[in-house]
C-alpha positions as YAML, in Angstrom:
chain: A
units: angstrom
residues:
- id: 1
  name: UNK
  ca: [27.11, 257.50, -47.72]
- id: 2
  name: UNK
  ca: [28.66, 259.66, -44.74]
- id: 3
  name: UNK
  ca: [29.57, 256.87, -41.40]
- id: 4
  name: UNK
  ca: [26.73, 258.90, -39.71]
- id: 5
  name: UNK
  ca: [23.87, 257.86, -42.12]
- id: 6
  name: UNK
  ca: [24.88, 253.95, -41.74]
- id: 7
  name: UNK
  ca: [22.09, 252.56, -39.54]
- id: 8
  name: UNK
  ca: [22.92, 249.13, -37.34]
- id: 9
  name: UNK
  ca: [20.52, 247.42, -40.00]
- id: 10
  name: UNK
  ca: [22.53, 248.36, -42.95]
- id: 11
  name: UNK
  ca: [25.92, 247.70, -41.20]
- id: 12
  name: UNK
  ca: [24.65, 244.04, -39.69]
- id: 13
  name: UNK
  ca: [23.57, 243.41, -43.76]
- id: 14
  name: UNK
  ca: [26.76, 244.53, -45.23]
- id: 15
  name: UNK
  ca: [28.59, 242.28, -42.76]
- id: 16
  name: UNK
  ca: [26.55, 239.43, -43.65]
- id: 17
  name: UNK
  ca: [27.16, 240.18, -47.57]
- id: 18
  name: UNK
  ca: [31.14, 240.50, -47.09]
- id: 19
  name: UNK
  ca: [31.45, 237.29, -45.15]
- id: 20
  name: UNK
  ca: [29.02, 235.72, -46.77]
- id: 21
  name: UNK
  ca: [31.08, 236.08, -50.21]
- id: 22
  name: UNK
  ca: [34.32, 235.54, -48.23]
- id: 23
  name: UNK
  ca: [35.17, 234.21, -45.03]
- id: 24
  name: UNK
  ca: [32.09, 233.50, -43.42]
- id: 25
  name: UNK
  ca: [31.31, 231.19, -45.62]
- id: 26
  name: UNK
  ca: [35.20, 229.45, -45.69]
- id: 27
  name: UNK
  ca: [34.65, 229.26, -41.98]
- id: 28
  name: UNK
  ca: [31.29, 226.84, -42.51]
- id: 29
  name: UNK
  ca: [32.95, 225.05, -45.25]
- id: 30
  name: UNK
  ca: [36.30, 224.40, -42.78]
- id: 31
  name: UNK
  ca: [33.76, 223.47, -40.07]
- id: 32
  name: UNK
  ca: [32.52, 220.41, -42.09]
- id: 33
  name: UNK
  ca: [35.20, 219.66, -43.28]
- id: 34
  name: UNK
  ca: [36.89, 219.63, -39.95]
- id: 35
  name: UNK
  ca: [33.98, 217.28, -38.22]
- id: 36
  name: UNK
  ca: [34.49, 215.25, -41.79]
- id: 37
  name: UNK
  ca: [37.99, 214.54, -40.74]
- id: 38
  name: UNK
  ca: [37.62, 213.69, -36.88]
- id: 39
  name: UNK
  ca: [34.74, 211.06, -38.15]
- id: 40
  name: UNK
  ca: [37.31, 209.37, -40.80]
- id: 41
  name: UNK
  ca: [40.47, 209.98, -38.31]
- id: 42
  name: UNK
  ca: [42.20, 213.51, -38.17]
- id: 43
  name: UNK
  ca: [45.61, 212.52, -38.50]
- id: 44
  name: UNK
  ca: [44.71, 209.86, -41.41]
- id: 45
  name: UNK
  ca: [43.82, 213.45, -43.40]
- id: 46
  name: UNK
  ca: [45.79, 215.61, -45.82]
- id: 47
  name: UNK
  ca: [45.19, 218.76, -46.79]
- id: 48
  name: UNK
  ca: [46.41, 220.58, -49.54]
- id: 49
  name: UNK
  ca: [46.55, 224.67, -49.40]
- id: 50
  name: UNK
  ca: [48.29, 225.23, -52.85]
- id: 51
  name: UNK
  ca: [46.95, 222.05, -54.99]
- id: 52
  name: UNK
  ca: [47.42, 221.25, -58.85]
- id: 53
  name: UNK
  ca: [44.12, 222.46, -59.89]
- id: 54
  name: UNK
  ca: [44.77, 220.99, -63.69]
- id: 55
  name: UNK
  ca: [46.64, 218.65, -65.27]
- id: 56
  name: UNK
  ca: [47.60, 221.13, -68.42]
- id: 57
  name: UNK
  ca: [50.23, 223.53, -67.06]
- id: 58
  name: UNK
  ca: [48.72, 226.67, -68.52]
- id: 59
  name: UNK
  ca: [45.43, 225.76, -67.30]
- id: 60
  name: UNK
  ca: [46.58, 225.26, -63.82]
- id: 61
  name: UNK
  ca: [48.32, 228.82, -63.37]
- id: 62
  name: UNK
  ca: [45.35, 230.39, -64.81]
- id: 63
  name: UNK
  ca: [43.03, 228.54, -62.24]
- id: 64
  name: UNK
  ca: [45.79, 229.51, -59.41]
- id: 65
  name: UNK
  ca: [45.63, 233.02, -60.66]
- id: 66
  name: UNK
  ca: [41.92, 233.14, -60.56]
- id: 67
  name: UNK
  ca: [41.90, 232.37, -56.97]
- id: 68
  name: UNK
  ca: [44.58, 234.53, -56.24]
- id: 69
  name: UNK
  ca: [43.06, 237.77, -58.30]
- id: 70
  name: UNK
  ca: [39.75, 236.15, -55.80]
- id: 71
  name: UNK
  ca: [41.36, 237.15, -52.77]
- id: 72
  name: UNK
  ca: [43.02, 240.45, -53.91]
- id: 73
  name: UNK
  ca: [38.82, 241.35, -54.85]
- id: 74
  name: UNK
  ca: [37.66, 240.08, -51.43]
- id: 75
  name: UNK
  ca: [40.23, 242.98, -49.43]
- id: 76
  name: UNK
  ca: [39.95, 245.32, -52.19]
- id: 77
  name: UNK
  ca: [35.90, 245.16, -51.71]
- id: 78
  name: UNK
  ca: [35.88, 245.55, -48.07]
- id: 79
  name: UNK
  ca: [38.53, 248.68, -48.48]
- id: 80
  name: UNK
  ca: [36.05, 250.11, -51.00]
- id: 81
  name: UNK
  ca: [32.78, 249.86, -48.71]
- id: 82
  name: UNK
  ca: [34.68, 251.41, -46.14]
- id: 83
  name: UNK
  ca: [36.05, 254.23, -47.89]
- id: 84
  name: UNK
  ca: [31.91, 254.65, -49.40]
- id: 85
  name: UNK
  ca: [31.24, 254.88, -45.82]
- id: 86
  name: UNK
  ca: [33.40, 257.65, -44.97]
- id: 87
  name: UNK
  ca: [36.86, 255.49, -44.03]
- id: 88
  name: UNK
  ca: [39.89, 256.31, -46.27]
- id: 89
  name: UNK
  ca: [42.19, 253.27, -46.49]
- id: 90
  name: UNK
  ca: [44.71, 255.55, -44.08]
- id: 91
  name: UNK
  ca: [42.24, 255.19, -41.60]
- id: 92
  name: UNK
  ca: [42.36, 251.95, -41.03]
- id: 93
  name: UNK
  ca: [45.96, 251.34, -41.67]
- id: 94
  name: UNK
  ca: [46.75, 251.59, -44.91]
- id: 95
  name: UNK
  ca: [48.46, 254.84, -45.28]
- id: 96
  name: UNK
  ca: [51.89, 255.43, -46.55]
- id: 97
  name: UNK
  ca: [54.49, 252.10, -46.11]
- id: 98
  name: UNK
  ca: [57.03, 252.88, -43.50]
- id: 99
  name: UNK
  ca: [59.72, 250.92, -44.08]
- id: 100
  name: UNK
  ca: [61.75, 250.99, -41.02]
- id: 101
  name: UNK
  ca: [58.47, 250.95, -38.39]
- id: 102
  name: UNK
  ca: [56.43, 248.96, -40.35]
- id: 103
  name: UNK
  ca: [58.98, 246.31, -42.19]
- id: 104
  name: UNK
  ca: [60.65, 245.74, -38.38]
- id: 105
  name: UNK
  ca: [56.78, 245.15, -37.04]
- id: 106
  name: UNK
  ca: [56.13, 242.72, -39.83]
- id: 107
  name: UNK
  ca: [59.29, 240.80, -39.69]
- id: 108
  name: UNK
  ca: [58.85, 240.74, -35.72]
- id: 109
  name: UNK
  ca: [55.21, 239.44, -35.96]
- id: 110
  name: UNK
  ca: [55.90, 237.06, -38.48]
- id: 111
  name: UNK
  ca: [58.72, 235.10, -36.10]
- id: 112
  name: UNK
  ca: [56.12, 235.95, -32.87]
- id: 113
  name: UNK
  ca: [53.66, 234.23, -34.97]
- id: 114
  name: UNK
  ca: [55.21, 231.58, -36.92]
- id: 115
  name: UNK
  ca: [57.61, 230.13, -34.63]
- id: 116
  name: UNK
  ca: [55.19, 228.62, -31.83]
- id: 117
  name: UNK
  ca: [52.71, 228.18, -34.58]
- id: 118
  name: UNK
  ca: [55.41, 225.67, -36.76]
- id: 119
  name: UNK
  ca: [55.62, 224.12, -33.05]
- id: 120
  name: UNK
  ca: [52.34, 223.94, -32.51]
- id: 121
  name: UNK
  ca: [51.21, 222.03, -35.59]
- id: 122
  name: UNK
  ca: [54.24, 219.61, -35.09]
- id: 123
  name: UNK
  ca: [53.18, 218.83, -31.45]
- id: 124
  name: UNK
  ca: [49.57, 218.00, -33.08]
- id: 125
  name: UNK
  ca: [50.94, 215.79, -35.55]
- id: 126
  name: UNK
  ca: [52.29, 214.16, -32.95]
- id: 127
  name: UNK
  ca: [49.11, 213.71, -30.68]
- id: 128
  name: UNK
  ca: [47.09, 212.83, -33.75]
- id: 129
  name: UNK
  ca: [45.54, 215.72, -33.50]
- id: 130
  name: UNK
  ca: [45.61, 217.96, -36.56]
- id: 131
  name: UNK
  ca: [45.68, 216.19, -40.52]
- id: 132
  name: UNK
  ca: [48.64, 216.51, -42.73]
- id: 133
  name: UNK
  ca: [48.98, 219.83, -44.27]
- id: 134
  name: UNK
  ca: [50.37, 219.80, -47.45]
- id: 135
  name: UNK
  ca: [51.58, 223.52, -47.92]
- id: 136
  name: UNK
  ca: [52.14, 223.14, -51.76]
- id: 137
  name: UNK
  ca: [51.79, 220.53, -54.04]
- id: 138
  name: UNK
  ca: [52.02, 222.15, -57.22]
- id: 139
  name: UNK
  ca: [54.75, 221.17, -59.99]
- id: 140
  name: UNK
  ca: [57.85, 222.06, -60.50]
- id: 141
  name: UNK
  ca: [57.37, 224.49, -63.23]
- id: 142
  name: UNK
  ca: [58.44, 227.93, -64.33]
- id: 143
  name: UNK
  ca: [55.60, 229.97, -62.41]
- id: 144
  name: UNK
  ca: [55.23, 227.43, -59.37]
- id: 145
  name: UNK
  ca: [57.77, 229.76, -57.00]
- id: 146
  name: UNK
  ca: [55.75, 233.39, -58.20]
- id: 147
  name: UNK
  ca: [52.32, 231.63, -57.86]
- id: 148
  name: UNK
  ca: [53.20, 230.59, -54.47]
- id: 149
  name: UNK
  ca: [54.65, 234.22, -53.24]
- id: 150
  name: UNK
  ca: [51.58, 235.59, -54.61]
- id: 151
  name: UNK
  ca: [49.19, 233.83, -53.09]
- id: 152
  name: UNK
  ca: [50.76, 233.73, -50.10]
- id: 153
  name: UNK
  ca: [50.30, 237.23, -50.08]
- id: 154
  name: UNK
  ca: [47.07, 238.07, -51.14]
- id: 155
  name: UNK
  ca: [46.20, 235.78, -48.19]
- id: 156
  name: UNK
  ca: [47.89, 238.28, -46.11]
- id: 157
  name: UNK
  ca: [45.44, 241.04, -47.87]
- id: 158
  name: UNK
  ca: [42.05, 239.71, -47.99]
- id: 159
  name: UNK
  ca: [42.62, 237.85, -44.31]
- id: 160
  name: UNK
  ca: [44.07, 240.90, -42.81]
- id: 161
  name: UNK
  ca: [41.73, 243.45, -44.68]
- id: 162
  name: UNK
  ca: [38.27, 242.01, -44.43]
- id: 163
  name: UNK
  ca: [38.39, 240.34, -41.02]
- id: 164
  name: UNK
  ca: [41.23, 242.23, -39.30]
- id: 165
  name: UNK
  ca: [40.35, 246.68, -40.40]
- id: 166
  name: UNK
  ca: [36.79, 245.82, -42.23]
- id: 167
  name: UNK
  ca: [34.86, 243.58, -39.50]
- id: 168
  name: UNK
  ca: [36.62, 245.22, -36.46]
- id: 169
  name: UNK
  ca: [35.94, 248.58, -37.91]
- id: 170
  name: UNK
  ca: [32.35, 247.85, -38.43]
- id: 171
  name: UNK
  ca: [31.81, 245.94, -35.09]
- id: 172
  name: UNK
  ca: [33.10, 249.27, -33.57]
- id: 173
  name: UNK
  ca: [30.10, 251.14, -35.42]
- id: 174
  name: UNK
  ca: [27.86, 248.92, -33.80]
- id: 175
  name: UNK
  ca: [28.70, 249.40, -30.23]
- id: 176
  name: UNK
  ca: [31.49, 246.24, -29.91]
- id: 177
  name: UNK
  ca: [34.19, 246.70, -27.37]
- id: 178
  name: UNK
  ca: [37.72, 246.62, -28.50]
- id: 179
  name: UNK
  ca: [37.89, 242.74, -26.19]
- id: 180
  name: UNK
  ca: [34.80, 242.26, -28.35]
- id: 181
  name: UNK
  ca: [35.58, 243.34, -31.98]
- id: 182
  name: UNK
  ca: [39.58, 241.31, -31.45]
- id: 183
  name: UNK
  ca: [37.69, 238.32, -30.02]
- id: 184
  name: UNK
  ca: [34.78, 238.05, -32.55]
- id: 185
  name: UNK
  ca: [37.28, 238.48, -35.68]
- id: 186
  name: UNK
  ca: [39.38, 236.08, -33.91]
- id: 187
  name: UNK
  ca: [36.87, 233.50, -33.88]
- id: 188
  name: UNK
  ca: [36.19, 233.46, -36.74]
- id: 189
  name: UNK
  ca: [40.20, 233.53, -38.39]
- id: 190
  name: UNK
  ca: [40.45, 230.41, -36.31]
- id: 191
  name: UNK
  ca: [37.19, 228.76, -37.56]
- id: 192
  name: UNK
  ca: [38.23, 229.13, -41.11]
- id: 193
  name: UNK
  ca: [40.65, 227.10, -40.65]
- id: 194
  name: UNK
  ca: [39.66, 224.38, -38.49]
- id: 195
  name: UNK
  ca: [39.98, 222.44, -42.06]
- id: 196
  name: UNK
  ca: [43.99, 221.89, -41.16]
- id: 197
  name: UNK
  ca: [42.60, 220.57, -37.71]
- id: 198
  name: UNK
  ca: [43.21, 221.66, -33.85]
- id: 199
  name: UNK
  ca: [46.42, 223.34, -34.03]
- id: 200
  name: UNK
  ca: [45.55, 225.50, -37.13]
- id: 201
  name: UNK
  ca: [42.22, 226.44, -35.44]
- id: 202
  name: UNK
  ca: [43.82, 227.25, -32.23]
- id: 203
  name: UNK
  ca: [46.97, 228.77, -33.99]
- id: 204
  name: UNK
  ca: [44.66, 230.99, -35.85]
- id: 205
  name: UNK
  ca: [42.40, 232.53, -33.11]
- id: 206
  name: UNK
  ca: [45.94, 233.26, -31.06]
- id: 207
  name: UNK
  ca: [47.31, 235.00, -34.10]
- id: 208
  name: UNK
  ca: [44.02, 236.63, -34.60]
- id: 209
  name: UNK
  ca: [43.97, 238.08, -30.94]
- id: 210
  name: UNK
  ca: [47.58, 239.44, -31.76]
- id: 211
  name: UNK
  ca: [47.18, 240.74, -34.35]
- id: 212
  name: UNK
  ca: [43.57, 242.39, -33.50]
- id: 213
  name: UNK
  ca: [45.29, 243.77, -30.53]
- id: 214
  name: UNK
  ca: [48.06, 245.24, -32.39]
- id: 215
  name: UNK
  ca: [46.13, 247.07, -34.97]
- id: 216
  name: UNK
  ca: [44.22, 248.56, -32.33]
- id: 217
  name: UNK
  ca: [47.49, 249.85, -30.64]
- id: 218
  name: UNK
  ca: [49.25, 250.54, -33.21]
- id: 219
  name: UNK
  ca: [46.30, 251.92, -36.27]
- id: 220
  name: UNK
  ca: [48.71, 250.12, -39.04]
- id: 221
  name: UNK
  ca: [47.60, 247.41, -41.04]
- id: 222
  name: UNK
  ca: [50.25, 246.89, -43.22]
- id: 223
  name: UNK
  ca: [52.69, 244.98, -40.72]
- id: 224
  name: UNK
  ca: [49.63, 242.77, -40.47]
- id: 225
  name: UNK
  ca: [49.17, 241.94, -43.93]
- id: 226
  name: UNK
  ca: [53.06, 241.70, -44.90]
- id: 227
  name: UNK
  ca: [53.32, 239.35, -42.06]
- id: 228
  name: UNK
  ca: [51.05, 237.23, -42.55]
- id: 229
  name: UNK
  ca: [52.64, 237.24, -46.23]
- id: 230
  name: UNK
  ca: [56.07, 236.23, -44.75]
- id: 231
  name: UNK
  ca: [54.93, 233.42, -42.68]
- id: 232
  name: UNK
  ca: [52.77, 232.02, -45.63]
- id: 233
  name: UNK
  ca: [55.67, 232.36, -47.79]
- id: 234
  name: UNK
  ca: [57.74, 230.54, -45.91]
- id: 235
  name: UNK
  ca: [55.87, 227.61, -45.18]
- id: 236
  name: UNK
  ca: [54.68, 227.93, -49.19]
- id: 237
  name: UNK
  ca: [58.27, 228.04, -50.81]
- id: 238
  name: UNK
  ca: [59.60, 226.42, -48.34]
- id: 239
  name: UNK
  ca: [57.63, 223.15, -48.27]
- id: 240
  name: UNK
  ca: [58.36, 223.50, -52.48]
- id: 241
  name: UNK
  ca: [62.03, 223.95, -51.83]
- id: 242
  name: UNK
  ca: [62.59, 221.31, -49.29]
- id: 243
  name: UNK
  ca: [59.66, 218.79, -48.65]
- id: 244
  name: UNK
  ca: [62.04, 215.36, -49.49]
- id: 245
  name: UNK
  ca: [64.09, 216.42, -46.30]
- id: 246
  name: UNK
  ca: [60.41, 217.38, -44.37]
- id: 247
  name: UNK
  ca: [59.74, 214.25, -43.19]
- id: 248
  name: UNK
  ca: [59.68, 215.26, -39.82]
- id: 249
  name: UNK
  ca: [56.41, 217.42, -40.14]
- id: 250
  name: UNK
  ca: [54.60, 214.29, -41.75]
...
C-alpha cells in the first residue's frame, strides 16, 4: 500500500493496533500501577525492571529472552508497517550506521539524558516521591551480564522505533505539527513509566521531547536507540556490578 492510499481511518486503526500490542497498553498498566503505589505510599514501593522470572536458571533466561525477542518484534513490526506503507527504514533513520556522527550523538545524548535523570530520581527518593527502582535483580549467573545488555537494548529499539520514527511518522500523515507529534509521543514515553513514580514519569516525557526534537532535526534514529541502550546499560550492569555500595540511591 503506496503512503498516498492510507486514509486517516486506516492510519488512526493501525495506531491503535501498534500501541495497543505495545506501549499503549504499558502506559495504562504503569498508570495503575502508579495510582496503586501513591494509595499504599510511593516511596514504601519497589520496583523491579530486570526481575528473576523463575527459580530454575534455564527457565529464567528463557523467560528473559522471551521478553527481550518481545521487544525486538514490537520495533521490528512498526519498521515493517512503515516500509508496507511506502517508508524504507532509511527514511526514518535507520540508514547506514555512521560511526563518528552517529556514535558521538549517542554517547552525547546518553550523558544529556542520563546525568540529570540519575539526579532526578535521587532528589525524588529523597522527597518521597518516586518508589525504589530496582534496576536488576537477577542472579549472579553466567548469562545475567548478556541478558542485561540485551535487554537494555532492545528497550532502546522498540521505545525508540515504535513511539519515537513509527507514531511521529504517522501523526505527521495525519496533519500533527512537529510541537504536536514530539509532545504526543512524549506523553506517552513518560506515562509508561509512571510505574517507577514522579521522577521516571517526568524524566521520561523530558527525554522524550529531546529526543523527538532531535530526530526531527537531525532524520537519524540510530543515536536515539543506541542511547537509550547506553543509559539502560548502565544503570542495568551497573546496579548488578555495584548495588552493595548503592545504598545511597535506596
Amino acid at each position: 500500500m503506496a503512503e498516498s492510499e492510507m486514509s486517516a481511518r486506516t492510519i488512526r486503526l493501525e495506531i491503535a493496533i501498534v500501541l495497543a500490542i505495545s506501549f499503549g497498553m504499558s502506559a495504562f498498566s504503569a498508570i495503575l500501577q502508579f495510582a496503586s503505589a501513591v494509595l499504599m505510599g510511593l516511596s514504601g514501593q519497589r520496583v523491579a525492571l530486570n526481575p528473576r522470572r523463575a527459580e530454575l536458571s534455564l527457565i529464567d533466561l528463557g523467560l528473559n529472552l522471551v521478553s527481550i525477542t518481545r521487544l525486538v518484534a514490537w520495533g521490528t513490526l512498526a519498521v515493517y508497517l512503515l516500509w508496507r506503507s511506502g517508508f524504507r527504514p532509511s527514511s526514518v533513520g535507520l540508514g547506514r550506521w555512521r560511526w563518528r556522527a552517529d556514535g558521538l550523538g549517542a554517547l552525547g545524548l546518553a550523558a544529556l539524558i542520563g546525568l540529570p535523570g540519575l539526579a532526578l530520581y535521587v532528589g525524588a527518593r529523597w522527597m518521597g516521591m518516586s518508589v525504589q527502582v530496582i534496576p536488576a535483580s537477577l542472579d549472579d549467573t553466567w548469562w545475567r551480564l548478556p541478558v542485561l545488555v540485551l535487554s537494555a537494548f532492545a528497550n532502546g529499539w522498540a521505545e525508540e522505533v515504535v513511539v519515537i520514527a513509527y507514531l511521529q511518522t504517522r501523526l505527521h500523515q495525519l496533519g500533527y505539527g512537529t510541537a504536536a507529534a514530539i509532545a504526543s509521543s512524549a506523553l506517552l514515553r513518560g506515562c509508561y513509566h509512571l510505574y517507577q513514580g514522579v521522577s521516571a514519569g517526568v524524566g521520561n516525557l523530558v527525554m522524550g521531547v529531546v529526543f523527538g526534537y532531535v530526530w526531527h532535526r537531525t532524520g537519524r534514529l540510530w543515536p536515539l536507540v543506541v542511547a537509550h541502550g547506553v543509559i539502560d546499560t548502565v544503570a542495568f550492569v551497573g546496579y548488578a556490578l555495584l548495588r552493595d555500595h548503592l545504598g545511597w540511591l535506596h
